[in-house]
C-alpha positions as CSV (number, residue, x, y, z in Angstrom):
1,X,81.6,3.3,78.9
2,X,84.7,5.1,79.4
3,X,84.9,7.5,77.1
4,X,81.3,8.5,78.3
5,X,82.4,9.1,81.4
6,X,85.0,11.1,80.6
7,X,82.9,13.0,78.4
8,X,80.9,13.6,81.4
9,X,84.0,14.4,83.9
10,X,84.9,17.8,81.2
11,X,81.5,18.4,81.2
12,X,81.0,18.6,84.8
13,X,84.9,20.7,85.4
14,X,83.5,22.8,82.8
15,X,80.4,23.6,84.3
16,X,81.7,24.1,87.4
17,X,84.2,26.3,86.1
18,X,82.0,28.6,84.5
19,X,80.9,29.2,88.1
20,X,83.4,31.8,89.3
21,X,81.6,34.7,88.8
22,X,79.2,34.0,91.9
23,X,82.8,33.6,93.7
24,X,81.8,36.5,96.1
25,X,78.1,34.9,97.0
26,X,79.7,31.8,98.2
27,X,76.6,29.8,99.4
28,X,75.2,30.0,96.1
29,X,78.2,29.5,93.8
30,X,78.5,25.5,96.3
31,X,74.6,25.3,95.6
32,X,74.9,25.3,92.0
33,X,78.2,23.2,91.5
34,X,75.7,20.2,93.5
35,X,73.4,21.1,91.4
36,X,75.4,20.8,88.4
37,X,76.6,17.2,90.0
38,X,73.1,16.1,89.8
39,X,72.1,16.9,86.3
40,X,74.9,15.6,85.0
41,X,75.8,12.1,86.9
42,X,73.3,9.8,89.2
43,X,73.7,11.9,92.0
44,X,70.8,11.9,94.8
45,X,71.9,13.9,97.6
46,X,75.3,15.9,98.2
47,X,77.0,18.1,101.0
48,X,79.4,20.6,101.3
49,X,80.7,20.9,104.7
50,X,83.1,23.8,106.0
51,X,84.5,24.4,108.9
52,X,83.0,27.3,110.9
53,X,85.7,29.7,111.7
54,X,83.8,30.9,114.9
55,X,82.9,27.5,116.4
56,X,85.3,25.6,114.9
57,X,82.8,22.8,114.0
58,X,82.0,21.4,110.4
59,X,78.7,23.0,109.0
60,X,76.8,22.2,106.0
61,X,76.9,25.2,103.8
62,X,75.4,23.4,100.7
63,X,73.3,20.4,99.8
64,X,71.9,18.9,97.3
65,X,68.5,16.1,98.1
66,X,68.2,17.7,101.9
67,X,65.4,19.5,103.4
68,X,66.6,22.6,105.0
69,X,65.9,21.1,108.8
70,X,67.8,17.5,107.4
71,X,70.7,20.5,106.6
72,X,70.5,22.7,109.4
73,X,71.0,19.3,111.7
74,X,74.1,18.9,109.8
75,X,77.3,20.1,112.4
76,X,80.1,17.5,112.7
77,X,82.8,17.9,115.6
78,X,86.5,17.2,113.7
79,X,87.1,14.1,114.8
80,X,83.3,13.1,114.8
81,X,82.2,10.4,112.5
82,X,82.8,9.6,108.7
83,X,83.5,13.4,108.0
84,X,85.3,13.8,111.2
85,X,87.6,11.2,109.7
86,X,88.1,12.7,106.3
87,X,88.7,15.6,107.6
88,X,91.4,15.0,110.4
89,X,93.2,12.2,107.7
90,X,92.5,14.4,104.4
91,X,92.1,11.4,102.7
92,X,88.9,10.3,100.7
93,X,86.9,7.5,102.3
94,X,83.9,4.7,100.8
95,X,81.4,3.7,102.3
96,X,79.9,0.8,99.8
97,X,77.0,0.6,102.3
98,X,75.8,2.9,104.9
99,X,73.7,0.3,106.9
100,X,76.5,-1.7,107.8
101,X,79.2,1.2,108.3
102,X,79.3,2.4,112.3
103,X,80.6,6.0,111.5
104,X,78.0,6.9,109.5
105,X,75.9,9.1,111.9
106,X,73.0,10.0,109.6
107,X,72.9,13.4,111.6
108,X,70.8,14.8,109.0
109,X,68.2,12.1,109.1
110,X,68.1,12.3,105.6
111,X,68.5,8.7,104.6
112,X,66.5,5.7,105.7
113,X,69.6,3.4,106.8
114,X,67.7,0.1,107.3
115,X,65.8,0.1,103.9
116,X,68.1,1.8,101.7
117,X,71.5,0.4,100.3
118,X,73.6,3.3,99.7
119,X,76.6,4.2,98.8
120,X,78.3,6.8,100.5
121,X,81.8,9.0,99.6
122,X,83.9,11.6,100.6
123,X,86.7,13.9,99.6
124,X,88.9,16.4,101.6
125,X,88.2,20.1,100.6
126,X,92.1,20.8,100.7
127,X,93.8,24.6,100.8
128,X,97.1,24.9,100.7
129,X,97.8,21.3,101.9
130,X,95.4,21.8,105.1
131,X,91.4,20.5,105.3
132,X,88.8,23.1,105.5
133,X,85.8,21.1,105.0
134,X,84.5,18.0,103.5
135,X,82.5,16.6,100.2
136,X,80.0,14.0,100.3
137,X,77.7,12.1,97.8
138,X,76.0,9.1,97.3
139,X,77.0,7.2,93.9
140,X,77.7,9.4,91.1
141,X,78.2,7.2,87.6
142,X,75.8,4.3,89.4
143,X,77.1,0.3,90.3
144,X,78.5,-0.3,87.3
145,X,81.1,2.6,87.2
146,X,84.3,1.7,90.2
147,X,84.1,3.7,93.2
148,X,88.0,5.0,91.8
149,X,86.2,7.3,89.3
150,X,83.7,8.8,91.6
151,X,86.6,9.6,94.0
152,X,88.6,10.9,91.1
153,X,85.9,13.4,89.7
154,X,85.0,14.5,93.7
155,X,88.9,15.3,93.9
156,X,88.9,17.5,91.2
157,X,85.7,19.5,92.2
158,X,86.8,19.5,95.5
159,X,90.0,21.3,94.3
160,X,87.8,24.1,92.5
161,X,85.0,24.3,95.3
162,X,88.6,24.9,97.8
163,X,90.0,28.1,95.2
164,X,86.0,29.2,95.2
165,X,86.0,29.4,99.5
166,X,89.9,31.0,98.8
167,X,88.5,33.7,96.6
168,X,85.8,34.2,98.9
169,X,87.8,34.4,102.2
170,X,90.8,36.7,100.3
171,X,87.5,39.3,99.3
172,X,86.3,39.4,102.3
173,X,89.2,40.0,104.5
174,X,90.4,43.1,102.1
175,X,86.8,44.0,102.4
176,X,86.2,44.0,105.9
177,X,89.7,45.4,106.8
178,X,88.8,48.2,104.3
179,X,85.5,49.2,105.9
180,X,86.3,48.8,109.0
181,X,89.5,51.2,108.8
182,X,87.2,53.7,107.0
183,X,84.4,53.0,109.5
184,X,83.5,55.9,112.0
185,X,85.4,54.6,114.9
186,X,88.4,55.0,112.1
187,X,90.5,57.5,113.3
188,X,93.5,56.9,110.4
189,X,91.5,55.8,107.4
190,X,93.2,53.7,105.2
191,X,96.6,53.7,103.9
192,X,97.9,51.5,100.6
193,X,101.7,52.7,99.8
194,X,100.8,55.3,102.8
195,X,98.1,57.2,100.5
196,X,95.2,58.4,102.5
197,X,92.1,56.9,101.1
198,X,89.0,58.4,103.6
199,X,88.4,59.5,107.3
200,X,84.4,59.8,107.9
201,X,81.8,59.8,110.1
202,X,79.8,62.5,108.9
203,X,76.7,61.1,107.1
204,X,77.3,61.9,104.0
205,X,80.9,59.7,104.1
206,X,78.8,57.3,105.6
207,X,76.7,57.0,103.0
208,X,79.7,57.0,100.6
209,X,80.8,53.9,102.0
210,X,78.0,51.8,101.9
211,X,78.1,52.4,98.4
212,X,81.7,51.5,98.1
213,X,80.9,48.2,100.4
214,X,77.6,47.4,97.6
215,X,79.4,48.1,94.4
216,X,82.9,47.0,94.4
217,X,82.4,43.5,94.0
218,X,80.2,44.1,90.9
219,X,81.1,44.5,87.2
220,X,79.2,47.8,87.6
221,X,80.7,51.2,86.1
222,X,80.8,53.8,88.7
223,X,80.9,57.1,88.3
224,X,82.5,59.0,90.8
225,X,81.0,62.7,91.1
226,X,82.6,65.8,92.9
227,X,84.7,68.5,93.4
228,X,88.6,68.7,92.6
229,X,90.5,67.4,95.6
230,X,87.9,65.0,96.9
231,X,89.7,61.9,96.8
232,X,88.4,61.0,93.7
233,X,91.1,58.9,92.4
234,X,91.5,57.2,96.0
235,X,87.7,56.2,95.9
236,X,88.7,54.5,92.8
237,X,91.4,52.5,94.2
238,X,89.4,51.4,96.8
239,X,86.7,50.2,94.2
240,X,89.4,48.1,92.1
241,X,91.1,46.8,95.8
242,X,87.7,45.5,97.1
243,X,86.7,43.8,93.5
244,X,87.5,40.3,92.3
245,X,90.2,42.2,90.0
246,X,92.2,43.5,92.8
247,X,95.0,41.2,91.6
248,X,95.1,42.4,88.3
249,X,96.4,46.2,87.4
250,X,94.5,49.3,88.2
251,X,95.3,51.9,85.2
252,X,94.6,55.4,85.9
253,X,94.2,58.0,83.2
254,X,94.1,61.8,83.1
255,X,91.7,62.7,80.2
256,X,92.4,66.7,80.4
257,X,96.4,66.1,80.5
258,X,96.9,65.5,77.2
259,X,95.3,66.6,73.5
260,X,93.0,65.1,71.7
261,X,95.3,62.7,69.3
262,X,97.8,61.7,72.2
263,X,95.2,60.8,74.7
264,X,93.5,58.4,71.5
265,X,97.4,56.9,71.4
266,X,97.5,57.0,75.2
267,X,93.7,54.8,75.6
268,X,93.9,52.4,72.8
269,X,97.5,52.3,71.8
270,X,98.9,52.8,68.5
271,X,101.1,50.7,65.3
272,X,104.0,51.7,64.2
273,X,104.2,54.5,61.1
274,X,101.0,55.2,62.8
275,X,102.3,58.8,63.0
276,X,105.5,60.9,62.9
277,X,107.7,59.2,65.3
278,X,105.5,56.0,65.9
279,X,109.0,53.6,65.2
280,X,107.3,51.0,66.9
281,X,104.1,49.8,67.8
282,X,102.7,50.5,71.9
283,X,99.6,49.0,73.4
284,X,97.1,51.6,75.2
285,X,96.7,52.1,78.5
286,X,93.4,50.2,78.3
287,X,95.2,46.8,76.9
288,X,97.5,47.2,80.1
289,X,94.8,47.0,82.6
290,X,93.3,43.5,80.7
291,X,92.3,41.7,83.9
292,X,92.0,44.8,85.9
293,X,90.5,48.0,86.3
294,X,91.0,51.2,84.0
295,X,89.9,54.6,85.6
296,X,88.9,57.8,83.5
297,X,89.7,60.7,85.5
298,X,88.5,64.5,84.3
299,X,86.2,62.0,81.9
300,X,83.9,65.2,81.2
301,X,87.3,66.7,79.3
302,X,86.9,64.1,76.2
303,X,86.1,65.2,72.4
304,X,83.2,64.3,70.8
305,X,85.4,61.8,68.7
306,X,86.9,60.1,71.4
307,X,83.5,60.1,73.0
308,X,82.1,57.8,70.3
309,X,85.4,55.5,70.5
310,X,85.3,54.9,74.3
311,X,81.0,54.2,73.8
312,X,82.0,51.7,71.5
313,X,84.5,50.1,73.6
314,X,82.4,50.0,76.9
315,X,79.4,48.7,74.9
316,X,81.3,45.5,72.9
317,X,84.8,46.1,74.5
318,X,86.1,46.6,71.2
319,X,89.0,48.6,69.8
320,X,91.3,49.4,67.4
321,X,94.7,50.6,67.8
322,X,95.1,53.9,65.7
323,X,96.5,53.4,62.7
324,X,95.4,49.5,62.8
325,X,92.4,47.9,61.5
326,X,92.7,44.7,63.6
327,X,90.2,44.4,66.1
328,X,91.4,44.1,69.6
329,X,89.2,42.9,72.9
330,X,89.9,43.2,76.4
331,X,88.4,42.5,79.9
332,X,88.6,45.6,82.0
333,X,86.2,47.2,84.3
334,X,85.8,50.6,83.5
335,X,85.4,53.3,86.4
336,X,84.8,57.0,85.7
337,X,84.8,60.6,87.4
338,X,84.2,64.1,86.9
339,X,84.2,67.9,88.9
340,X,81.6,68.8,85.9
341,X,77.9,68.6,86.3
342,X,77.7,65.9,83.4
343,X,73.8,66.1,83.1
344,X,74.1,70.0,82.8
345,X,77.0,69.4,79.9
346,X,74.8,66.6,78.3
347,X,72.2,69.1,78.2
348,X,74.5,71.6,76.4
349,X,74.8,69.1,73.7
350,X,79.0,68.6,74.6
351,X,78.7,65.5,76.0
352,X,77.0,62.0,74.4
353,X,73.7,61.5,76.3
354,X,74.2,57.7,75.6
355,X,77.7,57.5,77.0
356,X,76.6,59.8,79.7
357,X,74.3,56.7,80.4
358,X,76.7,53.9,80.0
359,X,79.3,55.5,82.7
360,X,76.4,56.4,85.2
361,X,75.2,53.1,85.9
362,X,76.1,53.9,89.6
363,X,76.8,57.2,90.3
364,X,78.8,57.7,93.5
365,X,78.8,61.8,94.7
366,X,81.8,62.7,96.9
367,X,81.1,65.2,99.5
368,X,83.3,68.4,99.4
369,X,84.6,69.2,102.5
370,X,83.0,72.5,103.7
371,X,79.4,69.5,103.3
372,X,81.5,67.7,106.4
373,X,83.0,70.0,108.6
374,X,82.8,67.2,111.2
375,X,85.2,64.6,109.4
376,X,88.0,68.1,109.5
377,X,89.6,67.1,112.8
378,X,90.2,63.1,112.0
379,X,91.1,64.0,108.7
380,X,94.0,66.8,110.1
381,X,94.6,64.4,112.9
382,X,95.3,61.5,110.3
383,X,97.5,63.5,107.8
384,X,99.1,65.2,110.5
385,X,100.6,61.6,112.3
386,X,101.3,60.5,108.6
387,X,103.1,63.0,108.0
388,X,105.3,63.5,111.2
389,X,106.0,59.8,110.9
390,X,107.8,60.8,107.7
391,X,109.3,64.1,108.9
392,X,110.8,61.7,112.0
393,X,108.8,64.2,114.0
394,X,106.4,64.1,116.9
395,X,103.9,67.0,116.2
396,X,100.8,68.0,117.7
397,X,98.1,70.3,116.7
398,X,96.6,73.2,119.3
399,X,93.1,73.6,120.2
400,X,93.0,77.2,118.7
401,X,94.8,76.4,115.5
402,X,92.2,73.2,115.0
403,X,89.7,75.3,115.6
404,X,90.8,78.1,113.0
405,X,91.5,75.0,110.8
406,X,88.5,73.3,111.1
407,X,86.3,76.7,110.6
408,X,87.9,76.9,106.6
409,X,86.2,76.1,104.0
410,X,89.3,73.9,102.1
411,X,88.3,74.8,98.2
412,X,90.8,72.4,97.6
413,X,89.3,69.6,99.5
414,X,91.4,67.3,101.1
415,X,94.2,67.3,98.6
416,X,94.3,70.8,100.0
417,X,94.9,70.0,103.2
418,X,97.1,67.1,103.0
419,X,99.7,69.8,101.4
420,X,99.0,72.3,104.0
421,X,99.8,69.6,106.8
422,X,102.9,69.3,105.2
423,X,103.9,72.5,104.8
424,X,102.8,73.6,109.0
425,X,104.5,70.4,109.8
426,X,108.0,71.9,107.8
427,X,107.5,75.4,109.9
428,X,106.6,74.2,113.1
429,X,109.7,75.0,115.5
430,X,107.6,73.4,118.8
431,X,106.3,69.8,118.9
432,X,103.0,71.9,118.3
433,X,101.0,73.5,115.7
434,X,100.1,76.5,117.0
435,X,98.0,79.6,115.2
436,X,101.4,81.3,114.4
437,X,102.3,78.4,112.2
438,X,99.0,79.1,110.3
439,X,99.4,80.2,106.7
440,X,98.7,83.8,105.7
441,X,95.3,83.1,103.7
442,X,93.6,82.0,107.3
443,X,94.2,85.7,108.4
444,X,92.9,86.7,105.3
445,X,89.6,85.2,106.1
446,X,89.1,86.7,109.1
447,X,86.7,89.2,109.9
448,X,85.6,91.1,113.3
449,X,82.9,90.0,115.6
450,X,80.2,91.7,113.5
451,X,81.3,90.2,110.2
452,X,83.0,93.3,108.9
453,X,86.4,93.2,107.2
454,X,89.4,93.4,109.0
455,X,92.0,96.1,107.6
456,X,95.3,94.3,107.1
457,X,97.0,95.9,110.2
458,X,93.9,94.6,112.0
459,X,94.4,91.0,110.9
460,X,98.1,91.4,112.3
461,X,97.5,92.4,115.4
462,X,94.0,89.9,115.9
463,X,97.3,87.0,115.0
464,X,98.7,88.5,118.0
465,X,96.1,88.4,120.6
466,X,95.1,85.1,119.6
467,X,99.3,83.5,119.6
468,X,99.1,85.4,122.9
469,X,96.1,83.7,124.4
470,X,96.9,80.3,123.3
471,X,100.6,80.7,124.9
472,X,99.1,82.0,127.9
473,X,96.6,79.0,128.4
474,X,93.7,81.1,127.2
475,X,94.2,83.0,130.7
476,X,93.0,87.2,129.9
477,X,95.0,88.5,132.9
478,X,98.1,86.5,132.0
479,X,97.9,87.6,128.1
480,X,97.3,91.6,128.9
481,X,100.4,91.3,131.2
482,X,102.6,89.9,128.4
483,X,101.2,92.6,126.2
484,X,101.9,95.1,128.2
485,X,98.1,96.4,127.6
486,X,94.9,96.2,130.7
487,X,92.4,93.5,131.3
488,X,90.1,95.7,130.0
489,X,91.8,96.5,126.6
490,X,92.3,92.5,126.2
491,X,88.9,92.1,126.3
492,X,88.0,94.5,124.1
493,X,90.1,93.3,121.6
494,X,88.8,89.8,122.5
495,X,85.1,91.1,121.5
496,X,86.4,93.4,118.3
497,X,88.4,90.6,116.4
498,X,85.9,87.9,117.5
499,X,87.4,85.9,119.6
500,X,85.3,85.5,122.4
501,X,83.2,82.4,121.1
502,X,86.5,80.6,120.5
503,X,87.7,81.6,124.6
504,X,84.5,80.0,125.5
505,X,85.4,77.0,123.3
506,X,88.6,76.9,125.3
507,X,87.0,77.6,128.8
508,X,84.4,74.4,128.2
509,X,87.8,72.4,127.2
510,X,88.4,72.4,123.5
């Protein structure tokens, strides 16, 4: 008898065990651990009951034997009946017959008290020390098995169902702290060892982030699509920070740094006397993320060769370390990007078509920023306060110079600006930003009011008039006086360099 029973204990820790992976959907991860109770042991009806963080009351979030109105009548004040008690002792508790115990409610109506004889048990759901909810079942090994082993086996369980809700609640927090920084009331975005991971409310961001918020907490590859300077890289953090891996390392590699045979070394590793100067044997990048999460940046940039080696290793996460023939496996989760078209390339015949396939699963496409000219004045805003925080600086930004600013293109994206907010916040002598701290290449853009070139001189003196207005409050009469030129002149510069939709800008207030 006993060693059945604990035959059937490992069987039912194992089970449950093997449950972590629906961590994230926590309802159904507790439905299935009952449901493994039942197969296993003589189990006819269970509950799982949490405390509601909103209400503060103890809900049933799983059961096993109720009907969903028995379970939906299931919500306990702490210090009300049998699970009140277990929960404000957090100590198990017997009932050895329900019809004569006077705490047991039977809120659910699930159990006929006067003609059943049941048996009735509970356990504390304990994290770190402290109740958050409540187990209960009827008998599990039956009459002939001491109540002291179903306690025992419910204590264990309860221990795994309480690191299940931790897992959960530790998700979700990063999560919605995430999402809601990079949400469009955001104005900062979201910092992690003050990097700038996206500002957004345009659309197209918006869209971005629902895709973040859907795939992170897969085992998905993603395949992050755009330009250079998107933010790329920072997507990818986000990816790993919002997974169940988040705890483990997040190992970043540059597949156009290096040549072909050092980025092989780099990936999988190598032994020693592998090559000229191999005097010892290194693990790969890829063996350091075991756990974690490995991104392939520039992935379009691999040889053919390596190609074939990293399909291999995404399809049975198998590798060998160059010059080994042992046969290594890790657990990593493998995200990808790319500036290249990789469809066009495949097409070309450059790239595999069937790798091409394995690191698309869920394509993500990062918006360049001349596609959201309306996320350019958070995102200055944001790099410009992170920045004078560092400089011990408190620097503002001018209408005029934000509008110049947010009128660029920015080929570089916003690795682009960041650098550029750097460098205006080095040269500004005011607690300003104004147009004269703008860099040469802004001048160089500009053109006249009918789109034709400005000579160099021209581009000068338009710098000028506009440092003029702006010091002058956007005030005509004011600026020709400091000149030294007529209102009439003023305004026929205003007109020639085209200024005059950017003094109505200022006139309806910026």
């Amino acid at each position: 008898m006993e060693k059945r029973i604990r035959e059937t204990e490992l069987n039912v820790i194992f089970e449950t065990c093997r449950v972590i992976g629906q961590a994230l959907k926590l309802d159904q991860a507790l439905d299935t651990i009952l449901a493994i109770l039942s197969s296993s042991l003589a189990m006819k009806r269970a509950t799982i009951t949490l405390e509601d963080e909103d209400t503060g009351y103890l809900i049933i979030r799983a059961s096993h034997g109720l009907t969903d109105a028995e379970r939906r009548r299931g919500v306990y004040r702490k210090d009300e009946g049998i699970t009140g008690l277990i929960f404000q002792s957090a100590d198990s508790y017997v009932v050895p017959d329900i019809s004569k115990e006077p705490l047991f409610l039977n809120k659910t109506r699930s159990r006929l008290i006067q003609k059943e004889s049941i048996s009735f048990l509970g356990v504390p759901i304990l994290l770190h020390g402290k109740a958050i909810g409540v187990l209960h079942v009827d008998r599990l090994f039956g009459d002939e098995v001491p109540f002291e082993e179903d306690i025992r086996l419910l204590s264990i369980v309860a221990t795994l169902i309480a690191q299940f809700v931790s897992l959960n609640r530790q998700v979700k927090l990063r999560e919605a702290k995430l999402l809601r920084d990079c949400s469009p009331s955001g104005k900062k975005g979201i910092e992690a060892g003050d990097r700038f991971f996206m500002v957004g409310r345009s659309p197209s961001m918006l869209v971005v982030q629902r895709h973040i918020e859907k795939v992170a907490p897969s085992k998905a590859s993603v395949l992050l699509l755009g330009e250079s300077g998107t933010g790329k890289t920072l997507v990818a953090q986000m990816l790993h920070e919002l997974s169940i891996r988040s705890s483990a390392p997040f190992v970043k590699i540059n597949c156009a740094s290096l040549p072909e045979n050092l980025l092989e070394s780099e990936l999988f590793g190598y032994e020693k006397g592998a090559f000229t100067g191999a005097v010892r044997s290194k693990p790969g990048r890829i063996e350091e993320a075991e756990g974690g999460t490995v991104f392939l940046d520039e992935v379009g940039e691999l040889t053919p060769a390596l190609q074939a080696k990293l399909l291999r290793f995404l399809q049975d996460k198998e590798f060998e370390r160059l010059g080994s023939t042992r046969t290594r496996v890790v657990d990593v989760r493998v995200l990808a990007a790319t500036n290249r078209d990789l469809a066009a390339v495949v097409a070309e015949g450059t790239f595999r078509e069937d790798l091409y396939y394995r690191l698309n699963v869920f394509p993500i496409q990062i918006p360049p920023l001349r596609a959201r000219k309306e996320d350019i004045p958070d995102l200055l805003h944001h790099f410009l306060d992170r920045i004078s925080r560092e400089y011990g600086r408190r620097i503002g930004i001018t209408n005029a110079a934000m509008a110049l600013l947010a009128g660029y293109d920015w080929p570089g994206n916003v690795r682009e600006m960041e650098n550029l907010v750097e460098r205006m916040v080095i040269m500004a002598d005011e607690d300003e930003i104004g147009v004269n701290v703008l860099p040469p290449f802004l001048s160089e853009q500009m053109t006249g009011s009918g789109g034709e070139t400005l000579s160099r001189i021209e581009k000068m003196e338009r710098k000028e008039i506009l440092a003029a207005l702006e010091r002058n409050g956007w005030n005509q009469t004011r600026t020709a006086k400091e000149l030294g030129i007529t209102l009439r002149q003023i305004g026929y510069r205003v007109r020639k360099f085209g200024l005059d939709r950017l003094l109505m800008h200022q006139r309806r207030g910026g």
